[in-house]
Gaussian input, Z-matrix of N, CA and C with variables (Angstrom, degrees):
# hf/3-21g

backbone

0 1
 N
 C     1     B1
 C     2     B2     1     A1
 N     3     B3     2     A2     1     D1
 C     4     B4     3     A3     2     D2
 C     5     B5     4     A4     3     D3
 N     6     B6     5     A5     4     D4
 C     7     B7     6     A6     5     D5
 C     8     B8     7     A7     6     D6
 N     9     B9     8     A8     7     D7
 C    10    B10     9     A9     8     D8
 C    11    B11    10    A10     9     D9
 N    12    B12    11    A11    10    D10
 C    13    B13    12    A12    11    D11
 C    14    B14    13    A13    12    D12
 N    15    B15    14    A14    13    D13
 C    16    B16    15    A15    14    D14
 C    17    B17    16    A16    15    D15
 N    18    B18    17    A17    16    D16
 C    19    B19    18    A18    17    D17
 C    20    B20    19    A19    18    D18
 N    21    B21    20    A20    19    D19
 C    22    B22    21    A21    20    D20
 C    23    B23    22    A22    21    D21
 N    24    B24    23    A23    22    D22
 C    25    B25    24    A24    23    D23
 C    26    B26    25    A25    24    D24
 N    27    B27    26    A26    25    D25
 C    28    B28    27    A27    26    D26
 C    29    B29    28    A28    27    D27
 N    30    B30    29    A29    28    D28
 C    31    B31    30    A30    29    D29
 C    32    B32    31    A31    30    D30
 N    33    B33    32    A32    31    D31
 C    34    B34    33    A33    32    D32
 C    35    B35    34    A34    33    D33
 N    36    B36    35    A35    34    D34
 C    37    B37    36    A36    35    D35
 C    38    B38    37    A37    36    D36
 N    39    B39    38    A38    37    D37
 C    40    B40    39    A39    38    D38
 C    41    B41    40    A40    39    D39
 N    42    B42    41    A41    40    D40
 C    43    B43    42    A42    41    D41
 C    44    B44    43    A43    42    D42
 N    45    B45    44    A44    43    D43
 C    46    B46    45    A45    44    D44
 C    47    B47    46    A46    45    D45
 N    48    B48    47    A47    46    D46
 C    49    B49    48    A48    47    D47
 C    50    B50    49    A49    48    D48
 N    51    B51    50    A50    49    D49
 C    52    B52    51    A51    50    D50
 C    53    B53    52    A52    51    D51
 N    54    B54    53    A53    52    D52
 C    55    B55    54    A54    53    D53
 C    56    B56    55    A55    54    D54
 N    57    B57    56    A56    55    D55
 C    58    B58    57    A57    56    D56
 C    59    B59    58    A58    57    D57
 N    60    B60    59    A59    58    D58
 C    61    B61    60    A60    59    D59
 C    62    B62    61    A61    60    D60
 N    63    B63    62    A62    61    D61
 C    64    B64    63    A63    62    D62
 C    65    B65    64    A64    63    D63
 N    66    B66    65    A65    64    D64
 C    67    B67    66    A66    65    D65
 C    68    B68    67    A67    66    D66
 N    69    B69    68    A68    67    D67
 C    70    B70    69    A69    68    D68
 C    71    B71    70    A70    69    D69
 N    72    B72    71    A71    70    D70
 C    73    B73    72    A72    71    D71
 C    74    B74    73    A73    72    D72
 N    75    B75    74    A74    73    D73
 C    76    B76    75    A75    74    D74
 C    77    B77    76    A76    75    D75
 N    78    B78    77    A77    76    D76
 C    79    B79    78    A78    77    D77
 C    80    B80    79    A79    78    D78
 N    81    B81    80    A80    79    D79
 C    82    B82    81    A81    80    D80
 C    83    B83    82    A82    81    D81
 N    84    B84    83    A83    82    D82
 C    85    B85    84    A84    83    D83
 C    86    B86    85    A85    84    D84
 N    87    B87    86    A86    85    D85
 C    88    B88    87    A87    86    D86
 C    89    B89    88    A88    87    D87
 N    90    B90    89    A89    88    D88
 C    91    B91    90    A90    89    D89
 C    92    B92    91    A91    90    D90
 N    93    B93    92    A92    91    D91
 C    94    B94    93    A93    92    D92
 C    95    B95    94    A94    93    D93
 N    96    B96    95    A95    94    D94
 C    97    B97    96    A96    95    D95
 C    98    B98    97    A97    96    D96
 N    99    B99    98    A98    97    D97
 C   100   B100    99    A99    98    D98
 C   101   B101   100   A100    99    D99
 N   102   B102   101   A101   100   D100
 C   103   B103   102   A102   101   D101
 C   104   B104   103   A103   102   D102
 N   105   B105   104   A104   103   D103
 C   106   B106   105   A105   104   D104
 C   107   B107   106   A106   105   D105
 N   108   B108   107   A107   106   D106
 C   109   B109   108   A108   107   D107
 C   110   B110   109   A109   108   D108
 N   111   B111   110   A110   109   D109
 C   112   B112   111   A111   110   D110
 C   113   B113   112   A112   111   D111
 N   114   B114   113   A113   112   D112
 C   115   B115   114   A114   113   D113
 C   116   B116   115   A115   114   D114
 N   117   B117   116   A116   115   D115
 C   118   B118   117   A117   116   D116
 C   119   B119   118   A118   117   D117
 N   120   B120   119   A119   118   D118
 C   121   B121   120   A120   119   D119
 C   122   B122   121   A121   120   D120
 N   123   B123   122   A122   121   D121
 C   124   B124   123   A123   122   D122
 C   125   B125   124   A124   123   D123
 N   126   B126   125   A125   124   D124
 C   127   B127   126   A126   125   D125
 C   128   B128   127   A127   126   D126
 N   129   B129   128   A128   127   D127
 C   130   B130   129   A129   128   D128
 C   131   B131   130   A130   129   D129
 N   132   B132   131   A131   130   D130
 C   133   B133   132   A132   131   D131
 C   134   B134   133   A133   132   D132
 N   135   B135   134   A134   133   D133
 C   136   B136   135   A135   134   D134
 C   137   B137   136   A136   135   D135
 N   138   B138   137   A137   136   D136
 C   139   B139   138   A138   137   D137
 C   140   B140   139   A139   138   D138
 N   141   B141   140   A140   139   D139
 C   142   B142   141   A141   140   D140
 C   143   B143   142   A142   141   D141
 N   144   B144   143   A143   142   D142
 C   145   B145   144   A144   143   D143
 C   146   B146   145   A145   144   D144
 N   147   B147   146   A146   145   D145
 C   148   B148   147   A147   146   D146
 C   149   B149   148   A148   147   D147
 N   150   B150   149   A149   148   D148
 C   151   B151   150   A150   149   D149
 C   152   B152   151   A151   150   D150
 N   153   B153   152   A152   151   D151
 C   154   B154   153   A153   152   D152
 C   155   B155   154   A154   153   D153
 N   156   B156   155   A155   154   D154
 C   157   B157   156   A156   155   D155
 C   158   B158   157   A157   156   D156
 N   159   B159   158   A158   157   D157
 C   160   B160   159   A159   158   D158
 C   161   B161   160   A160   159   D159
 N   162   B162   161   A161   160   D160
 C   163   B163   162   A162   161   D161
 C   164   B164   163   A163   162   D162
 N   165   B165   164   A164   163   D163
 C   166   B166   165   A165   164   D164
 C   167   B167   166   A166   165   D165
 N   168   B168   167   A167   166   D166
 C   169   B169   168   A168   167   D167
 C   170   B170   169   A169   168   D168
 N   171   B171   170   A170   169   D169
 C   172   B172   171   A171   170   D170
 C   173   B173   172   A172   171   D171
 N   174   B174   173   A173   172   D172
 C   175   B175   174   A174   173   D173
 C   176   B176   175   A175   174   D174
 N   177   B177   176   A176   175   D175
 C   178   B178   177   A177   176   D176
 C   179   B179   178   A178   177   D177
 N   180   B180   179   A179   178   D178
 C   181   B181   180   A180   179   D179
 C   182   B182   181   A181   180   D180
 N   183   B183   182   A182   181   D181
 C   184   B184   183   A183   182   D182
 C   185   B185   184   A184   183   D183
 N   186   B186   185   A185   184   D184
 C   187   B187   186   A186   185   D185
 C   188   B188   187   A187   186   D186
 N   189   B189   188   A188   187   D187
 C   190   B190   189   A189   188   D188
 C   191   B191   190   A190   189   D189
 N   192   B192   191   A191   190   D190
 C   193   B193   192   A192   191   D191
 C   194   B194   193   A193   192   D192
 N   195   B195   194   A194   193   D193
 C   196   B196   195   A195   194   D194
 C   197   B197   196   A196   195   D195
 N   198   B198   197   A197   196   D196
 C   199   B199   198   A198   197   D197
 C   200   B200   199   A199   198   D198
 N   201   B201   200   A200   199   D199
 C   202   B202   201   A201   200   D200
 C   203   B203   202   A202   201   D201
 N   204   B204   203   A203   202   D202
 C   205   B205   204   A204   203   D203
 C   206   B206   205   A205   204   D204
 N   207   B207   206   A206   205   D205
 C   208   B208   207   A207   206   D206
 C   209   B209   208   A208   207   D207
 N   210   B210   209   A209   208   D208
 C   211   B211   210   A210   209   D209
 C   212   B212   211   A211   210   D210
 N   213   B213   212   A212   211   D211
 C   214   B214   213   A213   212   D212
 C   215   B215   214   A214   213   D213
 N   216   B216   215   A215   214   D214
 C   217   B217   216   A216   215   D215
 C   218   B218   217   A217   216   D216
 N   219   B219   218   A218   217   D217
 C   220   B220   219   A219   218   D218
 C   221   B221   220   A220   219   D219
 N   222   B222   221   A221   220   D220
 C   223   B223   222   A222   221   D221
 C   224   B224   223   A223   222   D222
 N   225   B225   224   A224   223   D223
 C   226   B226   225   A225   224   D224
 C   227   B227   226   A226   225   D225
 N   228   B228   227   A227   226   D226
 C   229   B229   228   A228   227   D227
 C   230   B230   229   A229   228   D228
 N   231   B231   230   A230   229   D229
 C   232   B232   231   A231   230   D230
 C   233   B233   232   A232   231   D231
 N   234   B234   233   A233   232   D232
 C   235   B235   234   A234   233   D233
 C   236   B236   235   A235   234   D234
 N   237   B237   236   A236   235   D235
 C   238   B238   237   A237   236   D236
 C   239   B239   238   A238   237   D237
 N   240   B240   239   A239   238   D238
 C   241   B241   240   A240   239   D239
 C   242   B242   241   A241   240   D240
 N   243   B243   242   A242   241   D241
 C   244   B244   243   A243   242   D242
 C   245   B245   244   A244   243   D243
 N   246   B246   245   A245   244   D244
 C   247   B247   246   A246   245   D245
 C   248   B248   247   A247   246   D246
 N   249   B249   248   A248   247   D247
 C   250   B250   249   A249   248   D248
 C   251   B251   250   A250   249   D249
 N   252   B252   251   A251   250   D250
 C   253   B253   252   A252   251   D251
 C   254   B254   253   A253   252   D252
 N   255   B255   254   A254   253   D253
 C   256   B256   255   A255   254   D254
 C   257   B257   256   A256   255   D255
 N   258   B258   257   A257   256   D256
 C   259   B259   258   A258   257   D257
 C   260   B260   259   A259   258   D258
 N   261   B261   260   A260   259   D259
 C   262   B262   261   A261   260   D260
 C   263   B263   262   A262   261   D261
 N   264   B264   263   A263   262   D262
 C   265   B265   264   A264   263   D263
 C   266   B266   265   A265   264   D264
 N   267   B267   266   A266   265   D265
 C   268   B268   267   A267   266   D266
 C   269   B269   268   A268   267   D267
 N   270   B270   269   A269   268   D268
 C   271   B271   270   A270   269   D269
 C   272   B272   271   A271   270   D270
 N   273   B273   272   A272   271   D271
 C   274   B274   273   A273   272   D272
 C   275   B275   274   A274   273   D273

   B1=1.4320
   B2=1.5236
   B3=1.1647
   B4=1.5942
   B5=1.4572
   B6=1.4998
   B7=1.5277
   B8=1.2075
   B9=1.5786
   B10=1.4654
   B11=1.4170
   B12=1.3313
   B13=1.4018
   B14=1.8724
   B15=1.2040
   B16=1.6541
   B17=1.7758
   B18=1.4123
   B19=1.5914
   B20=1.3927
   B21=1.0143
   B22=1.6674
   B23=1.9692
   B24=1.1596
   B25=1.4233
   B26=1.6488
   B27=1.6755
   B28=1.2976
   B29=1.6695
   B30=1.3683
   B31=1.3193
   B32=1.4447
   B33=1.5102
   B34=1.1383
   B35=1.6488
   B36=1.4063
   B37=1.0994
   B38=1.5594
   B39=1.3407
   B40=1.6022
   B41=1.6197
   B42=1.5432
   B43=0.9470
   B44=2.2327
   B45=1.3102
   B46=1.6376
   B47=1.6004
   B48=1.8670
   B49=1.4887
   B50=1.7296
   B51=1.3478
   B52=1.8330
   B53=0.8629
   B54=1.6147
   B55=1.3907
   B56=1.3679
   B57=1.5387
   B58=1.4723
   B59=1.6090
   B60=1.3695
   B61=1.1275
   B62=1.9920
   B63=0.9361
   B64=1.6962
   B65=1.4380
   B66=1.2443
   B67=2.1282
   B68=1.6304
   B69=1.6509
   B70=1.4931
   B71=1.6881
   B72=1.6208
   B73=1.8260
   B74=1.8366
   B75=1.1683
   B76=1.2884
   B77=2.0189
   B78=0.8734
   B79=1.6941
   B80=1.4154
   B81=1.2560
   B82=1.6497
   B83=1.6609
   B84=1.4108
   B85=1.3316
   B86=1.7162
   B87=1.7457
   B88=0.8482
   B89=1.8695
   B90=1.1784
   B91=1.4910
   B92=1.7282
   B93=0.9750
   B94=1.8414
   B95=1.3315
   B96=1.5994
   B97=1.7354
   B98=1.5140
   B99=1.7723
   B100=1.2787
   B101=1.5409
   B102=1.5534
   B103=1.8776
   B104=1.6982
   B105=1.2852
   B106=1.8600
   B107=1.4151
   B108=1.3214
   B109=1.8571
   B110=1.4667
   B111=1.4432
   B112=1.6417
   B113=2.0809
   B114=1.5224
   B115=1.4511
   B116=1.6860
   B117=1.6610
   B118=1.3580
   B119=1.3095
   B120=1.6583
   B121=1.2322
   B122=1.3871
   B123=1.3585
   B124=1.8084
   B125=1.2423
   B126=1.7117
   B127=1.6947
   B128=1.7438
   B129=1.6280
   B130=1.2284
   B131=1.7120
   B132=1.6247
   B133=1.5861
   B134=1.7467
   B135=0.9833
   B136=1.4975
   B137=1.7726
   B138=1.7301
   B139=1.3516
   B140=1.3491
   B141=1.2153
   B142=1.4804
   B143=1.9608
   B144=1.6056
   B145=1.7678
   B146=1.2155
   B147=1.4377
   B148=0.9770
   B149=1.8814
   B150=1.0544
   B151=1.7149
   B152=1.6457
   B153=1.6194
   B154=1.6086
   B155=1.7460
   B156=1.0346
   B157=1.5366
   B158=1.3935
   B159=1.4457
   B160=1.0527
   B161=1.6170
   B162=1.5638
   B163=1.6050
   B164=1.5177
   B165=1.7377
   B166=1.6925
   B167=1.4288
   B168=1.4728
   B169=1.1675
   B170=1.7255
   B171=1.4971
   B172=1.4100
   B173=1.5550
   B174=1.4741
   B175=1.3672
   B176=1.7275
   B177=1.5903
   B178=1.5457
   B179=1.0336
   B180=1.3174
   B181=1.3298
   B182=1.4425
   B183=1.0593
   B184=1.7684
   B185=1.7967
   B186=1.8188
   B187=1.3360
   B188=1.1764
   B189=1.3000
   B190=1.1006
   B191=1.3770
   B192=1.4557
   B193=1.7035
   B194=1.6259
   B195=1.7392
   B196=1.1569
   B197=1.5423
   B198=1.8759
   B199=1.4849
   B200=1.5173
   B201=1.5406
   B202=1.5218
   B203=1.0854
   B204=1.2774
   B205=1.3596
   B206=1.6892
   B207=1.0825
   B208=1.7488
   B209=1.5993
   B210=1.3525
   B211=1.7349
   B212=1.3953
   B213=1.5816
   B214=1.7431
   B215=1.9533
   B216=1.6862
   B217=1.4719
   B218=1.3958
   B219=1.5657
   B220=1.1652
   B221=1.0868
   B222=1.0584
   B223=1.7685
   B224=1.4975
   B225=2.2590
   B226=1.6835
   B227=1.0915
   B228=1.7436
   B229=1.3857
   B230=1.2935
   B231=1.3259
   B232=1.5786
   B233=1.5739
   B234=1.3601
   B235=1.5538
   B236=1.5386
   B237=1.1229
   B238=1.7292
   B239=1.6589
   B240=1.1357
   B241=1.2554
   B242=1.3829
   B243=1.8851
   B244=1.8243
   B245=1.8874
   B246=0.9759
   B247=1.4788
   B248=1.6088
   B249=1.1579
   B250=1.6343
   B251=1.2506
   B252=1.2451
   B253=1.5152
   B254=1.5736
   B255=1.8187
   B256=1.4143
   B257=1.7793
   B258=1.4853
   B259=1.5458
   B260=1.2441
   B261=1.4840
   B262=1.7616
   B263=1.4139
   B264=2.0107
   B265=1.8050
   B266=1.4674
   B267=1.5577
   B268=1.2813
   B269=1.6080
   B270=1.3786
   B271=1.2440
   B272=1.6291
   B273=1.2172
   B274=1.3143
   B275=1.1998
   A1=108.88
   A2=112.73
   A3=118.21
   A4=104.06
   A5=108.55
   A6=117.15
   A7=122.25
   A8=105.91
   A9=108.64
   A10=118.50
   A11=100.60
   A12=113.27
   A13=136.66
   A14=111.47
   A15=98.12
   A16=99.32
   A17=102.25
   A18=113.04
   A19=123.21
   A20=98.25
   A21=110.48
   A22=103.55
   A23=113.43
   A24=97.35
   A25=125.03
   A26=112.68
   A27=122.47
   A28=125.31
   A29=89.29
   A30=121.78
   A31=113.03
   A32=126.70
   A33=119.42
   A34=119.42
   A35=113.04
   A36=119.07
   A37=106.34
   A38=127.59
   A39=104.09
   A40=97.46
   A41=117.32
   A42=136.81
   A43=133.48
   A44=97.17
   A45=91.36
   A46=85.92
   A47=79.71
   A48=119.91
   A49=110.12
   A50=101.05
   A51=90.34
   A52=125.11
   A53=122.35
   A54=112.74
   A55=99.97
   A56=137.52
   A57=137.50
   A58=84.88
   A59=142.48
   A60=149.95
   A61=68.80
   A62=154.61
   A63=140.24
   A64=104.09
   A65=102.68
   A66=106.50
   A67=66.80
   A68=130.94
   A69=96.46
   A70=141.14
   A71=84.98
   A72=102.58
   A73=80.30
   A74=112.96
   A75=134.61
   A76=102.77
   A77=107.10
   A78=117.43
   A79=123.51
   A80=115.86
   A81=120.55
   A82=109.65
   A83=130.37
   A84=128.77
   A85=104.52
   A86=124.87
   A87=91.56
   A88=95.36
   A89=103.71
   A90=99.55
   A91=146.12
   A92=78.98
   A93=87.69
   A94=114.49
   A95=83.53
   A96=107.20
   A97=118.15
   A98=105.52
   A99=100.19
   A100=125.53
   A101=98.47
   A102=105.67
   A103=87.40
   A104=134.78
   A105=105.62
   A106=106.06
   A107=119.96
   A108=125.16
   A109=97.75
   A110=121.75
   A111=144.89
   A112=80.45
   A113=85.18
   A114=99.79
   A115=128.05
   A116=104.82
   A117=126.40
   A118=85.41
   A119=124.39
   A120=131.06
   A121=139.34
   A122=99.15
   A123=118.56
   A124=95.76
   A125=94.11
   A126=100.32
   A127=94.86
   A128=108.39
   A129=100.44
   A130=104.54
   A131=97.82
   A132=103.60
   A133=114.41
   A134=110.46
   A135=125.84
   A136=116.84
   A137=90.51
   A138=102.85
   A139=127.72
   A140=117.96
   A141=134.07
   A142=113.15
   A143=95.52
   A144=69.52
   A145=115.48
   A146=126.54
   A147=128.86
   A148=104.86
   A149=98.84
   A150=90.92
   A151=143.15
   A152=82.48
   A153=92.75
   A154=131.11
   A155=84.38
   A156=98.93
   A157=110.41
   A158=125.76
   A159=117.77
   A160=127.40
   A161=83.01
   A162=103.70
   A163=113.99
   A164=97.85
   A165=96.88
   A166=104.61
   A167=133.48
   A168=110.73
   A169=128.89
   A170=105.44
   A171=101.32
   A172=107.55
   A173=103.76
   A174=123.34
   A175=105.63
   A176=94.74
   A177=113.45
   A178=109.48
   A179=145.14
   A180=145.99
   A181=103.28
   A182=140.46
   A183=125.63
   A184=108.35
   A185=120.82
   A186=95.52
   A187=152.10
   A188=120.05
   A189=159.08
   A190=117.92
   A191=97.92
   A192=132.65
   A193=87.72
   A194=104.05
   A195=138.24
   A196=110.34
   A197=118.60
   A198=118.62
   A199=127.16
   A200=98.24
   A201=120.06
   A202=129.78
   A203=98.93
   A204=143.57
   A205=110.14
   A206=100.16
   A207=117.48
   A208=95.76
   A209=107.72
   A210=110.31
   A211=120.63
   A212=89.55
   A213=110.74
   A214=111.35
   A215=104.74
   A216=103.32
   A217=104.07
   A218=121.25
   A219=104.59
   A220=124.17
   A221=148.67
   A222=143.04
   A223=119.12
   A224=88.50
   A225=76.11
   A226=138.87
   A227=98.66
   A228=126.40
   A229=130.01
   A230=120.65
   A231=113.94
   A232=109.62
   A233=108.63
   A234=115.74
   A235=118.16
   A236=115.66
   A237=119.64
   A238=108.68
   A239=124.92
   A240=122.47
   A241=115.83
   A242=113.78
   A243=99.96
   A244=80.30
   A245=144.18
   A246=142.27
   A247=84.81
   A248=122.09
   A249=133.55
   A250=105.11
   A251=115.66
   A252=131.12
   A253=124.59
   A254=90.52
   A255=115.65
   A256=94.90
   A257=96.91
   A258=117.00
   A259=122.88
   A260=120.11
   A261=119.93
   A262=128.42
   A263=71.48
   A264=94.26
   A265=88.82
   A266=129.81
   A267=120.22
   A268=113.88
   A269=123.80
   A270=128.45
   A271=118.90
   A272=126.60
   A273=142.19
   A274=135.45
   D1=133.18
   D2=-175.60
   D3=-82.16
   D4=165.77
   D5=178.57
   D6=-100.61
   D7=31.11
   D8=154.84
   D9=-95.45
   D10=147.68
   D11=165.57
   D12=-76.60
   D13=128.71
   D14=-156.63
   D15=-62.35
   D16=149.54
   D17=166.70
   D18=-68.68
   D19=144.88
   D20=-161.65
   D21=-77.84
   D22=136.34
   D23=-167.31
   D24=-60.94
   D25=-13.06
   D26=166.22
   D27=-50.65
   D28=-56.00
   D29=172.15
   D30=-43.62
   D31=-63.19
   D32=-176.93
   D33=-100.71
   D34=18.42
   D35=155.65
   D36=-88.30
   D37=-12.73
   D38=178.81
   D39=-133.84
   D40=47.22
   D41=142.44
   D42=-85.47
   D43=113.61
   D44=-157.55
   D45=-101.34
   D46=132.21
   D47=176.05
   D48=-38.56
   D49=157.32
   D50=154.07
   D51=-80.62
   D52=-29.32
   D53=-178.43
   D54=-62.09
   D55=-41.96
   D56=-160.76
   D57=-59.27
   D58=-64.18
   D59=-116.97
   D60=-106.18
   D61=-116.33
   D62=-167.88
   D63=18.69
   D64=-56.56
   D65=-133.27
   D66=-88.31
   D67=-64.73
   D68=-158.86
   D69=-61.54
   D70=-6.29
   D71=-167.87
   D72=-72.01
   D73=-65.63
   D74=-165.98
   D75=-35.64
   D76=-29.87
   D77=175.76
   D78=-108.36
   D79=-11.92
   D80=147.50
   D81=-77.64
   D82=-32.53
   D83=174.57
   D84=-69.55
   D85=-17.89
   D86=-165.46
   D87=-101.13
   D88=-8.85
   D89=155.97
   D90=-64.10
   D91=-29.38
   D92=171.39
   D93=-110.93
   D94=131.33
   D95=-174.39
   D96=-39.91
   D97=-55.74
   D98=-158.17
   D99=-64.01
   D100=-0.51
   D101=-168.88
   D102=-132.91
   D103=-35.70
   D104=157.63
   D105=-26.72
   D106=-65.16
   D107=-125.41
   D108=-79.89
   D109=-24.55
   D110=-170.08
   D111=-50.52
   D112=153.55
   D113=159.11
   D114=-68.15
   D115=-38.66
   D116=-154.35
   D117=-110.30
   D118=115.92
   D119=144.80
   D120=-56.44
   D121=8.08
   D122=173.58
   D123=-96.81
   D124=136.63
   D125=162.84
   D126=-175.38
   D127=133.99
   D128=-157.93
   D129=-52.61
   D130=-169.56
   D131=159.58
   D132=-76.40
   D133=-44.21
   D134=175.89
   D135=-38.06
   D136=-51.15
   D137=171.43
   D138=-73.06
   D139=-26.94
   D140=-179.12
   D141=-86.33
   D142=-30.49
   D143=159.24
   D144=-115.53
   D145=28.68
   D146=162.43
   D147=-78.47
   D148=-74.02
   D149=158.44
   D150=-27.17
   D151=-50.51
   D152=139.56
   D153=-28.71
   D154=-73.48
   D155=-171.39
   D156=-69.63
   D157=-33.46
   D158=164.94
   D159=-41.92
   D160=-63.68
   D161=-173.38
   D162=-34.19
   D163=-64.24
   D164=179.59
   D165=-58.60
   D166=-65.64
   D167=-172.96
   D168=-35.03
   D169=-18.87
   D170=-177.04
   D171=-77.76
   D172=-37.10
   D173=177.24
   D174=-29.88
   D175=-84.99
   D176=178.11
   D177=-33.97
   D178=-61.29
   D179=-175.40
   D180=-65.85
   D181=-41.00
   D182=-179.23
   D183=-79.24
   D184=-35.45
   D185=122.60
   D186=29.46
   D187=-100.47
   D188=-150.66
   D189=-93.52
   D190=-39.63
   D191=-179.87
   D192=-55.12
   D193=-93.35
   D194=-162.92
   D195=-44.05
   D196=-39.21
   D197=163.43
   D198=-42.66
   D199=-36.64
   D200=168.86
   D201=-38.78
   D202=-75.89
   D203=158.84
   D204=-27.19
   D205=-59.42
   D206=-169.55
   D207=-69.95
   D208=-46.68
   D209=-176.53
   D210=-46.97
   D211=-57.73
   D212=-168.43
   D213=-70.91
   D214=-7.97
   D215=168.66
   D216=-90.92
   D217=-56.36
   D218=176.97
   D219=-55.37
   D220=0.60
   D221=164.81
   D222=-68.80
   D223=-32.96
   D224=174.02
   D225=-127.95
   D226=49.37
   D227=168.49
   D228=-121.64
   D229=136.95
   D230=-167.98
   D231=-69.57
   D232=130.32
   D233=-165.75
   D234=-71.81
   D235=-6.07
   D236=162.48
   D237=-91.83
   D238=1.81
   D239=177.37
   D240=-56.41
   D241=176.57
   D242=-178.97
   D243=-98.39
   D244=23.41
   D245=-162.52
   D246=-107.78
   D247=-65.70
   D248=-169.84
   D249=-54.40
   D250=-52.92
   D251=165.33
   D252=-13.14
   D253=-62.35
   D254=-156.71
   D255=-66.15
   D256=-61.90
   D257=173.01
   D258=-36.61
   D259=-38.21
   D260=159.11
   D261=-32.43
   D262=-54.15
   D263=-152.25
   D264=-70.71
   D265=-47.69
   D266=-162.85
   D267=-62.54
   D268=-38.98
   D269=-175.93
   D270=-88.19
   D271=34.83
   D272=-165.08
   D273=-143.38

């Protein structure tokens, strides 16, 4: 008898399978560009949310970019304009 202790039935009811943990790695790889576009649909798990993490981080930062961006126009347009207007409607 081994010296583990049996799991508590909570416990391994909200314990996710490997296969669960496969299929989801398997659908974050098929989201990000840089390992879709690859020839070889292998790529560890390790590697794939590492990419992961990239990705959004790139996300956030372009984000971030574009908020800028959006700021530094609206400053230099008069805010009753049909230009300001447009920019409402689009970001809203």
């Amino acid at each position: 008898m081994s010296g583990r202790r049996p799991r508590q039935s909570a416990e391994w009811k909200s314990r996710i399978s490997d296969d669960q943990i496969i299929e989801l790695v398997s659908k974050l790889q098929q989201l990000l560009p840089e390992i879709r576009n690859r020839r070889s649909n292998k790529a560890s798990a390790s590697k794939v949310l590492q990419e992961t993490c990239n990705y959004v981080r790139n996300l956030h930062k372009e984000v971030d970019d574009l908020s800028d961006r959006l700021s530094q126009l609206l400053s230099t347009i008069d805010a009753d304009s049909p230009e300001a207007a447009i920019i409402r409607s689009l970001i809203m």
